[in-house]
N, C-alpha and C positions, 0 to 999 in steps of 0.2 A: 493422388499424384498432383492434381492442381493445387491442392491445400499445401504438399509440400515446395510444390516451385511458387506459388505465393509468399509463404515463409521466406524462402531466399531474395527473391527479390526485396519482400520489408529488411531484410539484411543487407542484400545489399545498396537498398536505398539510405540506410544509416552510415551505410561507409562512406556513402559521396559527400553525406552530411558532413563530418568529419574532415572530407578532403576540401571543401569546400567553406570550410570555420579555417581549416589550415591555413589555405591561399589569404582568404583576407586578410589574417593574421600577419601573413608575412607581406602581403600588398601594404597593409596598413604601419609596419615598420621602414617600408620603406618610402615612404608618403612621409614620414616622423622627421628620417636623415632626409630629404632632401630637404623638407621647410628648412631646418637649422642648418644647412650647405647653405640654402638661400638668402638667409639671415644673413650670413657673414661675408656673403657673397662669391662665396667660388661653384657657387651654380645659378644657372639661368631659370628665369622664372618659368618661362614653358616646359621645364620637366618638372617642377613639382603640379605645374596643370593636368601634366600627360599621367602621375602617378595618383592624382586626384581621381582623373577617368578611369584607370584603373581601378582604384579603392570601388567607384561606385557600381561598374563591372563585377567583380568581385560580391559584393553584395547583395545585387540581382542576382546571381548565378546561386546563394544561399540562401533564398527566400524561396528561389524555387527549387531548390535540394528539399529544402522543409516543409515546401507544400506538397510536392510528391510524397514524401515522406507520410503526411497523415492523409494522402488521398490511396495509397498501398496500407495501411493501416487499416484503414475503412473497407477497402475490399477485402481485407483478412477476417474481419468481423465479422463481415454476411456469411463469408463460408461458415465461417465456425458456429455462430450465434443463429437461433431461429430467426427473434426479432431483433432489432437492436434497439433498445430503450435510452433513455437519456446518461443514465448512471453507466451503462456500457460503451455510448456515444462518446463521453469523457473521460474514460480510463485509456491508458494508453499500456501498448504490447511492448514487454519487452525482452528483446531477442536474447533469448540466451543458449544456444546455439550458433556462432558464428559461424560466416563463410570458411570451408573447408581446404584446407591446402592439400594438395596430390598427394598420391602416398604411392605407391607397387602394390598392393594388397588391394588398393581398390578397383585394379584392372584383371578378372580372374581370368584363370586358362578357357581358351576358346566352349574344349570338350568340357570344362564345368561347369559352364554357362549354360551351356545349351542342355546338359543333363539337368542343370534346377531346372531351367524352363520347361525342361519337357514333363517335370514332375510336378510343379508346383501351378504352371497358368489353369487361372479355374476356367475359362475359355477351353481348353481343352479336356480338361475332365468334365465340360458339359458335352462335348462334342462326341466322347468316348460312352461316355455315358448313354446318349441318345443312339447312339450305334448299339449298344448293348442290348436296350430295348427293342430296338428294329431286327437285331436277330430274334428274340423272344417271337415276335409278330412273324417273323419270316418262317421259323418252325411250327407254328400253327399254321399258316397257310400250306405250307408243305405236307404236314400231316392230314389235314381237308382232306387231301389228293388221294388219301390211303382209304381202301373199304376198313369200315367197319363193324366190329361183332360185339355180342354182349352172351353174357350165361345168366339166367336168374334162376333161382331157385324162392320155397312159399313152403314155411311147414306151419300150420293154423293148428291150436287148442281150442274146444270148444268144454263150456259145463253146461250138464241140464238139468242140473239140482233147482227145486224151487218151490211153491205152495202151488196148488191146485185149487184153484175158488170157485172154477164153473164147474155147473152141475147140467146133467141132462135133464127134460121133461119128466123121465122118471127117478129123480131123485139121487142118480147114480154120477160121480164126479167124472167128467167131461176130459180126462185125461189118458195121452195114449200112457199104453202098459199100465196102469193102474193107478192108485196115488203118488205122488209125488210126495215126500213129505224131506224137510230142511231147508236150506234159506242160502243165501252169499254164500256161507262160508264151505259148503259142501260144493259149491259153483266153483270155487276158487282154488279149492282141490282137486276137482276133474279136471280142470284148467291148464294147472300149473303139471298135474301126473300126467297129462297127458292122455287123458281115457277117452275119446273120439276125436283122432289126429286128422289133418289135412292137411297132404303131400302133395304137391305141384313143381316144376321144374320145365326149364325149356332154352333155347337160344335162339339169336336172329343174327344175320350176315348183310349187310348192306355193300353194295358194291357199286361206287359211283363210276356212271358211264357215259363220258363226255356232259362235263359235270362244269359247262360252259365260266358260270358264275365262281367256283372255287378255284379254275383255272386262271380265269380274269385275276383273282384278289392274289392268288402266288404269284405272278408276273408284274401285279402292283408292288409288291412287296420286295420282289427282285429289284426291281428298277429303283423303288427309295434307298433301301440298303446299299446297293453300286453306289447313287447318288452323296449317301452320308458318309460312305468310306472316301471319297472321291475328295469333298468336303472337306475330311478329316484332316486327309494327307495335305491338302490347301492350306488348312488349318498350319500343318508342323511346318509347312517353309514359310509361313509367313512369320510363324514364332521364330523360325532359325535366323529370318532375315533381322528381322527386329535384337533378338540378342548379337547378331555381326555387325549391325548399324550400332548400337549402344556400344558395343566394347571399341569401334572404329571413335566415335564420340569422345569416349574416356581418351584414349591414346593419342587424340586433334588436340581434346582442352589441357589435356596435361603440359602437352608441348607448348603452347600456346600461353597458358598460367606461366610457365616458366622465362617465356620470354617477357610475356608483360614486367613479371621482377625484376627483370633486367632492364629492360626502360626505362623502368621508373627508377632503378638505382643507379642510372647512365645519365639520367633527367637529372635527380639530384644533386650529382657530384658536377654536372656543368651549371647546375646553378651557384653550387657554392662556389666554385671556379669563376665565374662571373659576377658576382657580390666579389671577392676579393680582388679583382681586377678595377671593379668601381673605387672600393677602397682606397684602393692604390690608382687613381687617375688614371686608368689605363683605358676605360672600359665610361659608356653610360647608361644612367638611368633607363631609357627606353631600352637597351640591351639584357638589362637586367630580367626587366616587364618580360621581354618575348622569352629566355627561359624560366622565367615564372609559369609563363602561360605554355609552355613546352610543359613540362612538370605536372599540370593539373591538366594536361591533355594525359598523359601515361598513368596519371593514379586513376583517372576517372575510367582509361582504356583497363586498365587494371585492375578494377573493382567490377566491371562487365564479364570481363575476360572469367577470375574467377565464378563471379555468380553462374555463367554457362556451366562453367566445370560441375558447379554444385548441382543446375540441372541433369545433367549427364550422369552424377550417381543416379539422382531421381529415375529415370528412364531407365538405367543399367537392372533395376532394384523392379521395375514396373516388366521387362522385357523377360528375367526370370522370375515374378510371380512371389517373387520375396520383400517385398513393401513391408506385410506387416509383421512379418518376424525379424526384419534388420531394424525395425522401430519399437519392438517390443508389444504389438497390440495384438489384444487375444479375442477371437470374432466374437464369443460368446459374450463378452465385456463390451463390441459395439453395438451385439443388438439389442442386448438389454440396458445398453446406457448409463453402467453402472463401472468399476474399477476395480477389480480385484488387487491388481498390483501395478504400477505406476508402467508409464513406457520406459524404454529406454533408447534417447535415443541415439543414432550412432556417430556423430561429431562432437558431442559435447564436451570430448577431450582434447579438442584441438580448434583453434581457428585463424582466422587469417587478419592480419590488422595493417591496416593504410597509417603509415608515418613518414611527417612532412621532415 
């Protein structure tokens, strides 16, 4: 999200650049006609003074359009870039995504909003998630509370095949029932046949009785679960409020984009309205100058104006949890850092352009 309102701003700081090469441009023609009015004499020398202070007005105002320009540039770098080395220090961004014009499609129905959101913000499927687990905890402490029993049962083979190597004092081999005679493998078939079995079997019953310590941890377990649903539900209005704040956003800057265009195309037509009234003696120089400077008040009001709008998708897009599928980024490609398939992102078919 800061990487993309970063973005719009180096956008919209190239538009004021723009509005700001305009103005000059047209300060500096009219700086042109009044020398050669004063040349000939049907103008006084203090408006081509007045339209001189202008010009250099003007080109203050464009020095620092362009130094904002690459000091927003520079902070676009650190986000993006680890370090920023010299060869990256010297290259310059450029926007190829312009500021966005309003559209109906980008302000969704309330109940859609809130339905991504409630699907999509990974805040809440942690939050969902961590309740899951705390029921898990909670059914164990609960089961504690229950006596417990077990059944075992034991059925043992034994072989007693083997050699006989002791012998008694008188010569006679030291084994009961007589000789023994065979090795493993007659052991392993007593064994396995089963020819001297041992059977065992039994159960036990545990019955906890005022079981201080298992009661404690269920009443722990009570209280964190209350607590994380509690949470939870905190959680969804605060998600709800945030998507009615975003979509309230979208439906200010739209209105608001729209009137800016209109100022600025109300600005224009009383400038040309007053350049032809100069024309025509009617009208002067310094009249001129102040809807000049009307004019580059409403492009400049105009270029802000939109850039919020741009921020307001940003937020609408962060508030239902759909950043990176309305940009085309696929997680497993950020955290391996690598690119399966290119973003895509979603203004690129449209933008908005500041003309003087």
């Amino acid at each position: 999200m800061a990487v993309e309102n970063s973005y719009w701003d180096l956008a919209a700081q190239g538009e004021s650049v723009k509005v700001a090469e305009q103005s000059l441009a047209v300060s500096q023609k009219l700086l042109n006609d009044n020398k050669k009015q004063a040349e000939i004499g049907t103008l006084a020398p203090l408006d081509v003074v007045v339209a001189e202070a202008e010009v250099a007005g003007r080109q203050r105002d464009l020095i620092i359009a362009q130094t904002t320009l690459q000091l927003q540039e520079t902070k676009l770098k650190n986000m993006l870039a680890k370090r920023v080395d010299p060869d990256l220090d010297a290259a310059r961004i450029v926007v190829t995504d312009r500021l966005p014009e309003p559209r109906d499609p980008d302000i969704p129905d309330v109940q859609d909003a809130l339905a991504n959101a409630m699907r999509n913000r990974p805040d809440l499927r942690q939050s969902e998630t961590s309740l899951q687990n705390q029921g898990i905890s909670l059914q164990y402490t609960d089961r504690s509370l229950l006596p417990t029993g077990s059944v075992f049962g034991l059925l043992a083979a034994r072989g007693l095949q083997g050699n006989c190597t002791s012998v008694s004092s008188s010569g006679v081999p030291n084994c009961p029932g007589g000789v023994l005679t065979g090795g493993a493998a007659g052991s392993l078939n007593q064994t396995f046949g089963l020819d001297f079995p041992e059977y065992a079997g039994g159960f036990s019953l545990t019955v906890p009785v005022r079981n201080r310590s298992a009661q404690a941890d269920n009443l722990r377990a009570q209280m964190v679960d209350n607590q994380m649903q509690i949470s939870l539900k905190r959680t969804q209005n605060q998600v709800a409020l945030e998507v009615r704040q975003a979509l309230i956003g979208l439906v200010q800057g739209k209105a608001q984009v729209q009137a800016a265009h209109e100022a600025t195309r109300l600005a224009q037509q009383t400038l040309d309205a007053e350049q032809k009234k100069l024309a025509a003696g009617v009208s002067t120089p310094y009249n001129v100058i102040l809807r000049e400077r009307d004019l580059v008040g409403a492009q400049q009001s105009e270029v802000a104006t939109v850039a919020s709008y741009s921020k307001a998708l940003v937020e609408m897009d962060r508030s239902m949890g759909t950043t990176l599928d309305r940009n085309g980024i696929l997680v497993p490609d950020a955290l391996t850092g690598t690119l399966s398939k290119m973003p895509t992102p979603p203004f690129s078919v449209r933008g908005f352009s500041t003309q003087q």
